[in-house]
C-alpha positions in Angstrom: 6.1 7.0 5.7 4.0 9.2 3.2 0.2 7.8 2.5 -2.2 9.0 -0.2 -3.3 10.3 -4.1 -5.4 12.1 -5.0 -9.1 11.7 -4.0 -8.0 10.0 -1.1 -10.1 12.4 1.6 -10.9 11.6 5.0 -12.2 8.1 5.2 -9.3 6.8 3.4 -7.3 8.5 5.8 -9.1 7.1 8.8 -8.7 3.4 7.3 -5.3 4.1 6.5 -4.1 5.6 10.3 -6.0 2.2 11.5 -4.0 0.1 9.5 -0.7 1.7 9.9 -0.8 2.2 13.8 0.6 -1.0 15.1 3.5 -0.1 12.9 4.0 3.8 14.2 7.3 3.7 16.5 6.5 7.7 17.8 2.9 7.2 17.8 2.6 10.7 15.9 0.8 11.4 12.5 0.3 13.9 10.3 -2.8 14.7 8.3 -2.8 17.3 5.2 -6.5 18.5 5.7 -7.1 20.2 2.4 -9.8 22.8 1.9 -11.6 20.8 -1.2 -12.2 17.9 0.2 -15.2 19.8 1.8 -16.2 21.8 -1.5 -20.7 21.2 -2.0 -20.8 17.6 -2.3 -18.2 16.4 -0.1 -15.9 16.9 -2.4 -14.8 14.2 -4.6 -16.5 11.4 -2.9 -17.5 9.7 -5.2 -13.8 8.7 -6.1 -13.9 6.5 -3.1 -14.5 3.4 -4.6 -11.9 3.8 -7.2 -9.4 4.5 -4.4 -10.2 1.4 -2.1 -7.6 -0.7 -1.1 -8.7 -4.6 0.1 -5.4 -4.9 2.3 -5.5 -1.6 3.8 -9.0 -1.8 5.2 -8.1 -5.5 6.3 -5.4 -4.1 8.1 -7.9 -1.5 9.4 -10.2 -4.1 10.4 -6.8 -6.1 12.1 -6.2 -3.5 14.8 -8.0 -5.0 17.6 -7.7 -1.5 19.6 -10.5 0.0 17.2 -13.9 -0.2 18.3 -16.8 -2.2 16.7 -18.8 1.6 16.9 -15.9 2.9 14.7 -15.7 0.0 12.9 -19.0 -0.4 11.9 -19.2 3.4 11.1 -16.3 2.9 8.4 -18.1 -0.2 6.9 -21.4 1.8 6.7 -19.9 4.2 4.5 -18.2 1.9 2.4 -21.5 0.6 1.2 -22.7 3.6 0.7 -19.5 5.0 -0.9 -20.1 2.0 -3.5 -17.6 0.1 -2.6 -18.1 -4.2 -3.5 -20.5 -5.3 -0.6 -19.0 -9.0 -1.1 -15.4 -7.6 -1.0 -16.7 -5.8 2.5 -18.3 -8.7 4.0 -14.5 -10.9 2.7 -12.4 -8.3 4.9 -15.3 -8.6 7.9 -15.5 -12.5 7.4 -19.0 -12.5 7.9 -19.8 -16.0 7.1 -17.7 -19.6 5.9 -17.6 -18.5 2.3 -16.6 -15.3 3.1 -13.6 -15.8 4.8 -13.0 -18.3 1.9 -13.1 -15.3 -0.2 -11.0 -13.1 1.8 -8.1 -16.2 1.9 -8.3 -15.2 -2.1 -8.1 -11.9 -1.9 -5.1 -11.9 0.3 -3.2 -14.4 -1.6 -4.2 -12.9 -5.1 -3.3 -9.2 -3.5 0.1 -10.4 -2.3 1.2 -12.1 -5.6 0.3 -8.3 -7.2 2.3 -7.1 -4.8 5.2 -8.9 -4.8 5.1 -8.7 -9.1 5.9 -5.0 -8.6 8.6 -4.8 -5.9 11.4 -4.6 -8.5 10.4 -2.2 -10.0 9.2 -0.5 -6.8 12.9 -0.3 -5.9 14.3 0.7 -9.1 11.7 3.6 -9.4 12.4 4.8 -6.0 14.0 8.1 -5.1 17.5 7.2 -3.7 19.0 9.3 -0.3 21.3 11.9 -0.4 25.5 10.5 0.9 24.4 12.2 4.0 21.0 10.6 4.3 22.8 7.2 3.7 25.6 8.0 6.5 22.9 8.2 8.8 24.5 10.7 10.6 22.3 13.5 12.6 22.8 16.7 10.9 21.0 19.3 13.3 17.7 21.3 13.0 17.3 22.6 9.4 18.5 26.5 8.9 14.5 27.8 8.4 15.4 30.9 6.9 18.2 30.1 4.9 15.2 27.2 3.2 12.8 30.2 3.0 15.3 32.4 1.0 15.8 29.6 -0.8 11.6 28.6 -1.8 11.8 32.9 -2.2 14.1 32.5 -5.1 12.5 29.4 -6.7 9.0 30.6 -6.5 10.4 33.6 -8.3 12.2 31.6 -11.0 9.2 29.7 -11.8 6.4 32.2 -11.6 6.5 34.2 -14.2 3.8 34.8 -16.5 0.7 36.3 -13.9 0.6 37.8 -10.7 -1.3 35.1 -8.2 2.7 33.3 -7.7 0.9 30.2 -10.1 3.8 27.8 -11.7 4.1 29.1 -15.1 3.0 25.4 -16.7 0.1 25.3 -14.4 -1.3 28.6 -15.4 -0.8 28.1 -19.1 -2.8 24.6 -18.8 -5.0 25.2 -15.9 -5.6 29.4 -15.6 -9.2 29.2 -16.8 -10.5 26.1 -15.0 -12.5 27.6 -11.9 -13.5 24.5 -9.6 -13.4 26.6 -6.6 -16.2 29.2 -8.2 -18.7 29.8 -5.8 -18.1 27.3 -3.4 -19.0 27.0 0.3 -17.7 24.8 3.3 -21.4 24.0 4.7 -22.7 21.8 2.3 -20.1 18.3 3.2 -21.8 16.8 6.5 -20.2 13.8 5.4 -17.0 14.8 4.7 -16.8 16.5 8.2 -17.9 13.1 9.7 -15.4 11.3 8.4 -12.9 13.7 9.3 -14.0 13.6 12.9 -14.0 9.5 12.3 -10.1 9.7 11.4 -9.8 12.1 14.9 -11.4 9.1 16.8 -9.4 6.7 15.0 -6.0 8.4 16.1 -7.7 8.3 19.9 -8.4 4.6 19.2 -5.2 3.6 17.7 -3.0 5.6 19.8 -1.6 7.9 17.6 -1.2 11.4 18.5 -1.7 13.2 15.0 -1.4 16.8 13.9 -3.8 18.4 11.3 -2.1 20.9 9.0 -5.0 23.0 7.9 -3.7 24.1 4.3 -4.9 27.4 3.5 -6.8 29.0 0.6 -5.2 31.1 -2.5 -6.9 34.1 -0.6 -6.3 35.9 -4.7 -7.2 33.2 -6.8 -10.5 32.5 -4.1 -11.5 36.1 -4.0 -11.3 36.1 -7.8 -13.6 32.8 -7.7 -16.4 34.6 -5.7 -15.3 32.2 -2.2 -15.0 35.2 0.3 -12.7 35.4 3.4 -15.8 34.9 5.3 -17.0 31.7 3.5 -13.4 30.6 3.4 -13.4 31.3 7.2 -16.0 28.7 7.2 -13.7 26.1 7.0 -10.8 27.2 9.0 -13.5 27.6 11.9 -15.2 24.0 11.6 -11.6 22.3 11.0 -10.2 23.9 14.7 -13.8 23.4 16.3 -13.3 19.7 15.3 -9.6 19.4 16.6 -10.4 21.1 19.7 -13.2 19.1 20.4 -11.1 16.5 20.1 -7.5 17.2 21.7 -5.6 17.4 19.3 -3.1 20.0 17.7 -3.1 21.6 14.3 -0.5 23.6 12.6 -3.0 26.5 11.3 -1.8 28.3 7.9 -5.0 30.2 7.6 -3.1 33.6 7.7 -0.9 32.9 4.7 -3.1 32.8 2.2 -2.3 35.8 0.3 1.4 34.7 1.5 3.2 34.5 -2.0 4.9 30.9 -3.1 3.0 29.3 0.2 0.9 27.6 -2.8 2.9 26.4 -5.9 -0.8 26.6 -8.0 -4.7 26.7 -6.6 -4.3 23.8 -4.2 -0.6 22.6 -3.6 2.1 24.0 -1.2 4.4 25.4 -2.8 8.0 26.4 -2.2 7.3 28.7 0.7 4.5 26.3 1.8 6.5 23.1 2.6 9.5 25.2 4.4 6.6 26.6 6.7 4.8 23.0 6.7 7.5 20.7 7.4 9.1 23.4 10.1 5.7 23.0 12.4 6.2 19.4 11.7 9.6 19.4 13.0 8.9 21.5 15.7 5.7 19.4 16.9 8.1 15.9 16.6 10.5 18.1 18.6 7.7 19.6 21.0 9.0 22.8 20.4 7.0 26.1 20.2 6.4 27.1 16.0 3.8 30.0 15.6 1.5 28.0 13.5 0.8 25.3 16.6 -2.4 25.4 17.9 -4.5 23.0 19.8 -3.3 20.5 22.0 0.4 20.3 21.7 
């Protein structure tokens, strides 16, 4: 099951891995910890709000093996993300009328819902024949897949010399978010990332962090240095080993061509490397990228 948009940073990831947990047959999940979410300013906090889902922080709020400390800790920032206090104390049922409230946000949410399952289906990407059989076909042939994201990257990558899509650079080559940006100024962000760690713990899930690197060009061209960028990669890895768990750690490909399909993306490259360390961690094999507690 694949979670998230865009703006959804780690907050929404903790609520969501509450939420989802009772329904995790493996008990493994997989995070995509991406380097702006802790640009100056937390990144793009102040999204949060537009991004809150009722149900899924209900369902959060549902998983009885989540603390009241953690739990309280995620409602905290809520309010102070902006997020609508009477809509917070519904999902907590703090009092009669609120859980009167909550009974109407449930009921109104499901009939949303259930409007927009047709065309759910119909919109949905449909499984290859030998998806559908069902039938196992082996471990995927890695560098076969990599020869492969070689040749697209090439084919699509044409026009400068940082391995940017084509469309991307023509639309997006002179917007420079990343300029001058460090990793030292998002205390909150880095909370909240450690909040989904202890929500994994909580919930039982054992998750992996992929720790998407940098366009080392495009970063050195923005002013962000190896060493700042290495502030990241440092605090990301202090936090997972602090907290037992394993990341897949693509730090060194960041001058890698293709691994990033623009500034921020994986790319071709990027997602044969990704979803091998994802296969191999499901698998508990070795994969040159695993670190932390495997």
């Amino acid at each position: 099951t694949y979670v998230g948009e865009a703006f959804d940073q780690s907050l929404w990831q903790a609520i969501a891995a509450g939420a989802y947990a009772p329904a995790a047959k493996n008990r493994k999940a997989v995070l995509m910890l991406s380097p702006q979410w802790f640009f100056k300013g937390n990144g793009q906090q102040s999204k949060f709000s537009s991004k809150f889902s009722y149900q899924l922080y209900k369902g959060f709020l549902e998983n009885d093996s989540i603390s009241d400390e953690t739990k309280a800790y995620v409602r905290q920032r809520l309010e102070t993300l902006g997020v609508d206090g009477t809509q917070i104390a519904a999902a907590n049922d703090d009092t009669f009328v609120d859980a009167i409230n909550d009974a109407a946000y449930q009921f109104s949410n499901d009939l949303r819902i259930r409007s927009k399952i047709d065309a759910l289906v119909k919109g949905s990407p449909k499984n290859s024949l030998v998806r559908s059989a069902g039938e196992p076909t082996g471990e995927p042939d890695w560098d076969a897949l990599l020869s492969d994201a070689q040749a697209q990257g090439e084919q699509s990558c044409t026009n400068n010399d940082y391995g940017i899509h084509d469309a991307y650079w023509d639309k997006n080559s002179q917007y420079k978010s990343e300029q001058n940006q460090d990793f030292v100024h998002a205390d909150d962000e880095w909370a909240d990332f450690q909040c989904f760690l202890k929500v994994c713990r909580e919930a039982g899930l054992e998750p992996l962090v992929v720790i998407l690197p940098m366009h080392g060009g495009w970063y050195d061209e923005m002013g962000v240095t190896s060493d700042i960028r290495a502030q990241f990669y440092d605090q990301a890895r202090s936090l997972c080993d602090e907290a037992g768990v394993a990341y897949a750690d693509f730090s060194s490909c960041e001058y890698e061509k293709y691994f990033l399909c623009d500034t921020v993306h994986p790319g071709w490259i990027g997602w044969v490397r990704i979803e091998h360390a994802v296969y191999d961690f499901v698998n508990g094999q070795d994969n040159a990228f695993l670190g932390g507690v495997e």
